[in-house]
C-alpha positions in Angstrom: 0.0 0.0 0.0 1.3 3.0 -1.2 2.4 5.7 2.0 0.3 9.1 1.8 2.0 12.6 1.3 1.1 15.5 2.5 2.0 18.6 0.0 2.0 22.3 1.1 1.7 24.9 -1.1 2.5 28.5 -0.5 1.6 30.1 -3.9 2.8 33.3 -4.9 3.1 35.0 -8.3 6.4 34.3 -9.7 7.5 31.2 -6.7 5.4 28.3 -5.5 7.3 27.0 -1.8 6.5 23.2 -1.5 6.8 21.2 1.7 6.0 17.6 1.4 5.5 15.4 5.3 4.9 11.6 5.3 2.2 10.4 7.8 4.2 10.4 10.5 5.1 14.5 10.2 8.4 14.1 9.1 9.8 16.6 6.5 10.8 14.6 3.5 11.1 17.5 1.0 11.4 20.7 0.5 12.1 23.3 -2.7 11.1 26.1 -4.5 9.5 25.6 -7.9 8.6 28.6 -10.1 4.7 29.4 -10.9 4.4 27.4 -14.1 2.3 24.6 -15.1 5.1 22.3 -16.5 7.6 22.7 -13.1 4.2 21.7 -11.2 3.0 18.9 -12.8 7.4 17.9 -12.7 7.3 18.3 -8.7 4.1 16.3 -8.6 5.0 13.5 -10.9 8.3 13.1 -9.0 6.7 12.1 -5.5 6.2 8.7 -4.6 3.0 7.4 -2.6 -0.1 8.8 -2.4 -0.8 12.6 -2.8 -2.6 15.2 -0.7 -2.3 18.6 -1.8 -3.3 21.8 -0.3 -3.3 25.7 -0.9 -4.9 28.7 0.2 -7.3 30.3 -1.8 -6.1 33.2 -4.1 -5.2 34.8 -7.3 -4.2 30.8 -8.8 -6.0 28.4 -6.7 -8.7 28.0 -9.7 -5.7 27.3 -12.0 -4.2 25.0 -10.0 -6.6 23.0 -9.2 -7.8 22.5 -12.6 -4.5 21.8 -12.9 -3.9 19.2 -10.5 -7.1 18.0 -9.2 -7.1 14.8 -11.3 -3.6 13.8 -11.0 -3.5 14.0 -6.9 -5.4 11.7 -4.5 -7.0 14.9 -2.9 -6.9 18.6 -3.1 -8.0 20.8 -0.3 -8.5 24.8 -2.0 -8.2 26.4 1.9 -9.9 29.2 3.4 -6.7 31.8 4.4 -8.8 33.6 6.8 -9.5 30.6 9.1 -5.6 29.7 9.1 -4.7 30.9 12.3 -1.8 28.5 13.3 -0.2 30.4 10.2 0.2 33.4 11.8 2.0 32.1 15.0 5.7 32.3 14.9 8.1 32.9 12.0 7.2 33.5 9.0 8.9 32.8 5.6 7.1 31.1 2.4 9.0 27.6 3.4 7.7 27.7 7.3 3.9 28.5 5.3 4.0 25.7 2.9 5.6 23.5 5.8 2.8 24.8 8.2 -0.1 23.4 5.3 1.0 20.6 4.8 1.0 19.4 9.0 -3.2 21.4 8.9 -3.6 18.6 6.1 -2.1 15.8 7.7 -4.4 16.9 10.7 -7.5 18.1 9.1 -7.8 21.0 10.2 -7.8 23.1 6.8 -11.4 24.5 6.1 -12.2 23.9 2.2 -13.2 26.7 -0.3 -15.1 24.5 -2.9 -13.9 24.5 -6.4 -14.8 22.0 -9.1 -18.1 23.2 -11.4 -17.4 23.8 -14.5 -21.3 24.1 -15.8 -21.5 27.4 -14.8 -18.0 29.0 -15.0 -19.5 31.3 -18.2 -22.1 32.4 -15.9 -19.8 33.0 -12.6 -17.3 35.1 -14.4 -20.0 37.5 -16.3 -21.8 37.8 -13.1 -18.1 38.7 -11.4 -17.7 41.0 -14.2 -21.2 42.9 -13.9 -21.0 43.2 -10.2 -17.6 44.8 -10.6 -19.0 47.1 -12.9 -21.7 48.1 -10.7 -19.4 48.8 -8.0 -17.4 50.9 -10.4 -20.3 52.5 -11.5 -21.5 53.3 -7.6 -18.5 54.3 -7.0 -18.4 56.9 -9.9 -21.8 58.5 -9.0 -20.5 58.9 -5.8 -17.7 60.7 -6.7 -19.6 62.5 -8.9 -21.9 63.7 -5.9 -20.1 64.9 -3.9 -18.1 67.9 -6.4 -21.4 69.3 -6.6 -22.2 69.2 -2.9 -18.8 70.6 -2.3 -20.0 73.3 -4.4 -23.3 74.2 -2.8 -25.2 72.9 -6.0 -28.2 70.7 -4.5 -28.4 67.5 -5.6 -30.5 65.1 -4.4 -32.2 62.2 -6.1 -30.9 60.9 -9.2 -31.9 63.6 -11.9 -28.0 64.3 -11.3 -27.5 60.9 -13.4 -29.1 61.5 -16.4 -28.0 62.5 -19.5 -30.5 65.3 -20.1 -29.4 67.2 -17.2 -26.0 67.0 -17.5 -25.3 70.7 -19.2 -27.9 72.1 -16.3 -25.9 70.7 -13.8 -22.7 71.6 -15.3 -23.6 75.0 -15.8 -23.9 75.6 -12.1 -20.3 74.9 -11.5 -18.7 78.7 -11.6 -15.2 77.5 -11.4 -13.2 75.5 -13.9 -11.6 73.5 -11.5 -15.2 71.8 -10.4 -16.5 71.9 -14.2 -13.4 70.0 -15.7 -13.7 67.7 -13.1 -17.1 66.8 -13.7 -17.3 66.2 -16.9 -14.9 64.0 -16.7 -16.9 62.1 -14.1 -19.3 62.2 -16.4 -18.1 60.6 -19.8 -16.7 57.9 -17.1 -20.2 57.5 -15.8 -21.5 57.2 -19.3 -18.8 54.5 -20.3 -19.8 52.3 -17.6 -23.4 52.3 -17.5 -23.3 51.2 -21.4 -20.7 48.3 -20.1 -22.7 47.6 -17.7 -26.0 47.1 -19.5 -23.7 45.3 -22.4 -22.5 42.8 -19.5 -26.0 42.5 -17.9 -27.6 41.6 -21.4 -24.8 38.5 -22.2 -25.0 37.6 -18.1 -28.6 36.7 -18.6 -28.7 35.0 -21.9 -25.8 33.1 -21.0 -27.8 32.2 -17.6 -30.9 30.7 -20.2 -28.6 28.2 -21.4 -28.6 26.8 -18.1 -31.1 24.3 -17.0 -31.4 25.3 -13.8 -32.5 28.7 -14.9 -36.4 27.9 -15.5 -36.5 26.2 -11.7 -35.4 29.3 -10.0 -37.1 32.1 -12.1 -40.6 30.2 -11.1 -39.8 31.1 -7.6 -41.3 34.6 -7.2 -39.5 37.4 -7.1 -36.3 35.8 -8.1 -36.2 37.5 -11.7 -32.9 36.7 -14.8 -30.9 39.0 -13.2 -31.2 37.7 -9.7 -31.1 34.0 -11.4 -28.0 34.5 -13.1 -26.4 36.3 -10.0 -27.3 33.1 -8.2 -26.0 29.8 -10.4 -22.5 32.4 -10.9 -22.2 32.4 -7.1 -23.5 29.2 -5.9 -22.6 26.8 -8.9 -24.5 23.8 -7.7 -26.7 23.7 -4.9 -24.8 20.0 -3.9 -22.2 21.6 -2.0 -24.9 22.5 1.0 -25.8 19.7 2.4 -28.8 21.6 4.4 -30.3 24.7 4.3 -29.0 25.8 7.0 -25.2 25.4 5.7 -26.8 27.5 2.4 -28.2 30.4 5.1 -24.8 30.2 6.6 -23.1 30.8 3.6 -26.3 34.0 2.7 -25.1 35.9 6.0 -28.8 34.5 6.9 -27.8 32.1 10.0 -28.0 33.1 13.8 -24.7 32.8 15.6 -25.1 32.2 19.1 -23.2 31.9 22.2 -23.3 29.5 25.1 -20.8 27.9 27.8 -20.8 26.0 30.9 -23.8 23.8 29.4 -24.1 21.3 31.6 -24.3 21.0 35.7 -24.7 18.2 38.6 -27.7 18.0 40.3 -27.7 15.0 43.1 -25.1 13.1 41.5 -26.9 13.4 37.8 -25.6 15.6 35.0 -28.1 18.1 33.7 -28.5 20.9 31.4 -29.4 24.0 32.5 -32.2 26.2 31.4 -31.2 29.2 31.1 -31.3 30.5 27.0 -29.0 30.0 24.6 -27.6 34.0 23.6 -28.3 35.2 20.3 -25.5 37.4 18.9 -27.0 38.6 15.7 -26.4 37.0 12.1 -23.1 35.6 10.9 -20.5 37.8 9.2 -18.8 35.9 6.8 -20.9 35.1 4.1 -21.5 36.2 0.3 -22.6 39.8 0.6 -24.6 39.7 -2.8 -26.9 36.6 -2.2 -27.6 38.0 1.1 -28.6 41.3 -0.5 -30.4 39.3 -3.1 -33.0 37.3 -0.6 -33.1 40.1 1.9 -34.6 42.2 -1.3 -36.2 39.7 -2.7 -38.2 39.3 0.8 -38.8 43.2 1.5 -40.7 43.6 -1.5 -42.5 40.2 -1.6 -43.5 41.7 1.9 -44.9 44.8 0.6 -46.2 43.2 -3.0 -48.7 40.2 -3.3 -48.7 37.1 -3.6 -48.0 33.5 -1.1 -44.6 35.3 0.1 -46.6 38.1 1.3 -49.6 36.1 3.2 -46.8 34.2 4.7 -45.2 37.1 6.0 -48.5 38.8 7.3 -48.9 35.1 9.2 -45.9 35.8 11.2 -46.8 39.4 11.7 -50.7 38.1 13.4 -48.1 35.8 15.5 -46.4 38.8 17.1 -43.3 39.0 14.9 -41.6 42.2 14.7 -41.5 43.3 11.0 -37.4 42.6 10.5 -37.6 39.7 12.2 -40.7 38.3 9.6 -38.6 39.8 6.7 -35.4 38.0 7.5 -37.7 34.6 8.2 -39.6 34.9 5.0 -35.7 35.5 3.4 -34.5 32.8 5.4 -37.8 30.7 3.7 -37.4 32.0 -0.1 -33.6 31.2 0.2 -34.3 27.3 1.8 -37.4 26.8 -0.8 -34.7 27.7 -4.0 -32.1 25.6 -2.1 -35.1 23.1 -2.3 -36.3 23.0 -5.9 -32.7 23.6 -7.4 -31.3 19.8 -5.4 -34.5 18.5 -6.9 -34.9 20.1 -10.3 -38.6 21.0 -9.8 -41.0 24.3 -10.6 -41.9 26.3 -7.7 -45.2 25.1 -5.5 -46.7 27.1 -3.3 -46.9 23.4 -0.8 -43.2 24.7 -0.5 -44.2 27.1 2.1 -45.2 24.7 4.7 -43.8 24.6 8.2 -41.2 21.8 7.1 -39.8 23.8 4.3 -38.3 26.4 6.2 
């Protein structure tokens, strides 16, 4: 039976630092290779036994494990931030990629999943168009605040529009101001026709996908919101529950609890006071959290079986944002629900059990 290997890899842009450990922790190589598919695949091929690779996640790690995922036994894409035991100590790139390869051998590495390939036209215009938007945010912004720095009110979003761009511009007195807004302004107008360009391919690349016509029946879950949705999540395989899917929507409850347990006449019990709620979980994907919370604030102000579910929890005592963010928590377990199993949306999906 072939021994098992433990490979560390501290990737960087030019270098790649590889420490390999057999199963009893012993360092049995060590080197630095250069960032290039051919001395890869050469450092891999030239290690006996059974491989187990790991990296952090990064600028490569979808290269490399395209890479190297079907010529290694297993390959573990890692989450940095959760790599603690990294940060203790020195620090070179050798001690890193040394310092991987022992959190394999031990399992304690926490995986970033990699590995669809169905919707990897989808993910990177839906990375592309929610760059864009952020550059386009970013530019009205901007664009804000040099006429608010010159007394010129400008609230709303008439400022935005091409119509009124000479009647804003005109009441800018100084050069200075003027120059700088218009060219805020032809930036503006570049991006918002990118961004339309990008939104337009994002959702006709997002019909070519079969799991498009299952999500859009969910209500308010439009193409846009689909496509944004199959380019983050892939496959809805990965989440074993919904709760893991909430978790990773900045929809789950974190909560706090210690000293559990006490003896009572010789018998261990557990003790009744509450379990403490500290408020939703911070790391998650900011843009499918933004996409159910909408998606449940106005299905709670529209029509519809959303809305009579909310109004349920409202005739319960609910607060309102506690009902929004369970009927966000329900619209995001229901498309978890009929995405696994390839099935239309039914309104029997809003039952107790589905949420």
């Amino acid at each position: 039976m072939d021994s098992v290997k433990y490979i560390g890899l501290d990737v960087h842009r030019d270098t790649i630092s590889v420490a390999v450990v057999d199963q009893s922790g012993r360092l049995v190589m060590q080197s630095v290779i250069p960032t290039q598919a051919t001395a890869i695949l050469d450092c891999v091929s030239g290690i006996q036994g059974s491989l187990h690779v790991t990296l952090e996640e990064g600028t490569h790690s979808a290269w490399l494990y395209d890479l190297l995922v079907q010529r290694v036994k297993k390959l573990v894409v890692c989450n940095p931030r959760k790599n603690a035991l990294l940060k203790s100590g020195s620090k070179s790139d050798a001690i890193d990629a040394r310092k991987l390869a022992e959190l394999l051998r031990a399992g304690m590495l926490s995986p970033v999943y990699h590995g669809e390939h169905s919707a990897l036209e989808v993910q990177h215009l839906a990375r592309a168009y929610a760059m864009l938007t952020d550059d386009t945010t970013r530019t009205m912004m901007r664009l804000k605040a040099v006429f608010r720095s010159q007394a010129v009110v400008c609230t709303g979003r008439k400022l935005y529009g091409k119509r009124h761009h000479d009647d804003y511009l005109n009441e800018l007195d100084q050069d200075g101001p003027r120059r700088r807004a218009e060219y805020l302004y032809q930036e503006l107008d570049g991006l918002q026709k990118l961004r339309r360009q990008v939104r337009h391919e994002l959702i006709v690349a997002c019909r070519k996908h079969p799991a498009a016509k299952w999500l859009q029946s969910v209500p308010f879950l439009g193409p846009l919101s689909t496509a944004v949705l199959i380019g983050r999540v892939k496959t809805p395989h990965r989440f074993r529950s919904k709760r893991q899917f909430w978790a990773y929507c900045g929809l789950a409850l974190e909560t706090r609890d210690s000293g559990e347990y006490c003896v009572v006449n010789g018998q261990v019990e557990r003790r009744k006071r509450p379990v403490l709620v500290r408020g939703l979980n911070w790391n998650h994907n900011h843009e499918l959290k933004n996409l159910f919370k909408g998606a449940a604030t106005t299905a709670s102000a529209g029509s519809g079986v959303f809305q009579q579910f909310y109004l349920g929890l409202l005739n319960k005592g609910m607060q309102p944002e506690m009902a929004r963010l369970t009927l966000a928590r329900k619209i995001a377990a229901i498309t978890l629900k009929i995405w696994k199993k390839g099935e239309a949306f039914n309104p029997e999906h809003l039952k107790a059990q589905a949420a």
